[in-house]
C-alpha positions in Angstrom: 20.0 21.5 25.9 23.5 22.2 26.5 26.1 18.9 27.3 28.8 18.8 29.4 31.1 16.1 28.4 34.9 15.4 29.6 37.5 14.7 26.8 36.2 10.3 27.6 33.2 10.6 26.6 33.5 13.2 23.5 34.3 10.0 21.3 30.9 8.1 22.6 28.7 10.8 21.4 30.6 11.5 18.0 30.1 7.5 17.3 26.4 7.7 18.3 25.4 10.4 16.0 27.8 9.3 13.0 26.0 5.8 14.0 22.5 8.0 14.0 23.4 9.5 11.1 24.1 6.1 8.7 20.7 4.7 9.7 19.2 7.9 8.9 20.6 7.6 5.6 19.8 3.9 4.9 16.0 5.1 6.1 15.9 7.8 3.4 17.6 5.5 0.5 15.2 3.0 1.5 16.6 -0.8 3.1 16.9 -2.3 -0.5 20.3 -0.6 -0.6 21.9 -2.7 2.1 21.8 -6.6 1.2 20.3 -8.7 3.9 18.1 -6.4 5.5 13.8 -5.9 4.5 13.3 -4.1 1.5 10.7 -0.9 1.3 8.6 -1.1 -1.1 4.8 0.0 -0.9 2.3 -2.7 -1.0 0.3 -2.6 -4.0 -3.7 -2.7 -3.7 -6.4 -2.4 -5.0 -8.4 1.3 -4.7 -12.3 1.4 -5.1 -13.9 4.5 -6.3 -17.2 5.9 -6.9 -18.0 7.9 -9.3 -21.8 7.8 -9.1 -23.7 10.1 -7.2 -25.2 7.7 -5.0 -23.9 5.3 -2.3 -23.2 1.9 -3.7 -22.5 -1.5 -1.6 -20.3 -4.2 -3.3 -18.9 -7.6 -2.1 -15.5 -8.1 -2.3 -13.7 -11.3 -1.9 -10.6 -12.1 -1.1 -8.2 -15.3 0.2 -11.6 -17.0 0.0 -13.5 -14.5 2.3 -16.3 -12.2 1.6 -17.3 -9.0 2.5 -19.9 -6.5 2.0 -17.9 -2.4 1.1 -20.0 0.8 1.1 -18.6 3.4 -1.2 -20.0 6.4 -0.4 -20.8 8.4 -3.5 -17.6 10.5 -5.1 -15.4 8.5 -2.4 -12.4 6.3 -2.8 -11.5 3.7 -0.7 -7.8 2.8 -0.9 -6.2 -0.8 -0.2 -9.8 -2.6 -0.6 -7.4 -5.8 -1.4 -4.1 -6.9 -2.7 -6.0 -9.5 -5.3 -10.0 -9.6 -5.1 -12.9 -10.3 -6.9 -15.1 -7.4 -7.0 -19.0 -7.5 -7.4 -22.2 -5.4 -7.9 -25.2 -5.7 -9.5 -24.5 -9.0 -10.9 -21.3 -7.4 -12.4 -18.2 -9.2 -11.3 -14.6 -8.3 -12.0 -11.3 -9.4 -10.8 -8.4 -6.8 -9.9 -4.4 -7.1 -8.2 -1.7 -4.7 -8.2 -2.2 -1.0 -8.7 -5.7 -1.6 -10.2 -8.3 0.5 -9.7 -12.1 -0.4 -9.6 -14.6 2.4 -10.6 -18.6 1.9 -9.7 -20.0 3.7 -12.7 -23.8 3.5 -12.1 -24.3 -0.8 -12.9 -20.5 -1.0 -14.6 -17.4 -1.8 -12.3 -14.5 -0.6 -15.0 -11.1 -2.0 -14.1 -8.0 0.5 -14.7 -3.9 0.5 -14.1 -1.3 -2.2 -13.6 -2.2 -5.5 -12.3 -0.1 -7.5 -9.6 2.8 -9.1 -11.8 2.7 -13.3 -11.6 5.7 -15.3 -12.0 5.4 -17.3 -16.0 4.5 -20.8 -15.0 8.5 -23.4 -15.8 
């Protein structure tokens, strides 16, 4: 697309893509650079994976709420929770973070880095 512009309005679209080009940065740095504004950060959760070879239902509860997951077999579902209770087959086990809960035929193993919690004053 070719511009015609008169010597005025040169200035207006030098401004707009220095303009374009500062949020572009702050975008690619990521917010946390600039003071005041939202920080980017990825939300942690917590992934559910089957290894089995079977499909295998679990209840997961969360912010006092429960709900009934099918993993099919091999899959992974990412972001089941943020911080949840996991069970199945009368195994129950609690996970947060980056955690990562494996269905291993009647085992739920628990792996990675759990939310972090503030030390109680």
């Amino acid at each position: 697309m070719v511009m015609l512009l008169d010597a005025g309005t040169r200035w207006k679209r030098s401004a707009l893509s220095t303009c374009g080009r500062l949020v572009l940065a702050i975008c690619c740095l990521g917010v946390s650079a600039v003071p005041g504004l939202l920080t980017v950060n990825p939300a942690a959760a917590v992934d559910l994976v089957n290894s089995g070879k079977e499909s295998q239902t679990v209840t997961v509860i969360a912010d006092g709420k429960s709900r009934t997951v099918t993993v099919a077999a091999g899959a992974t579902i990412a972001n089941v929770c943020d911080a949840c209770t996991i069970k199945s087959n009368g195994a129950s086990r609690e996970a947060s973070g980056d955690q990562r809960v494996t269905l291993a035929g009647s085992l739920l193993l628990v792996s990675g880095k759990p939310a972090e919690t503030s030390a109680p004053n």
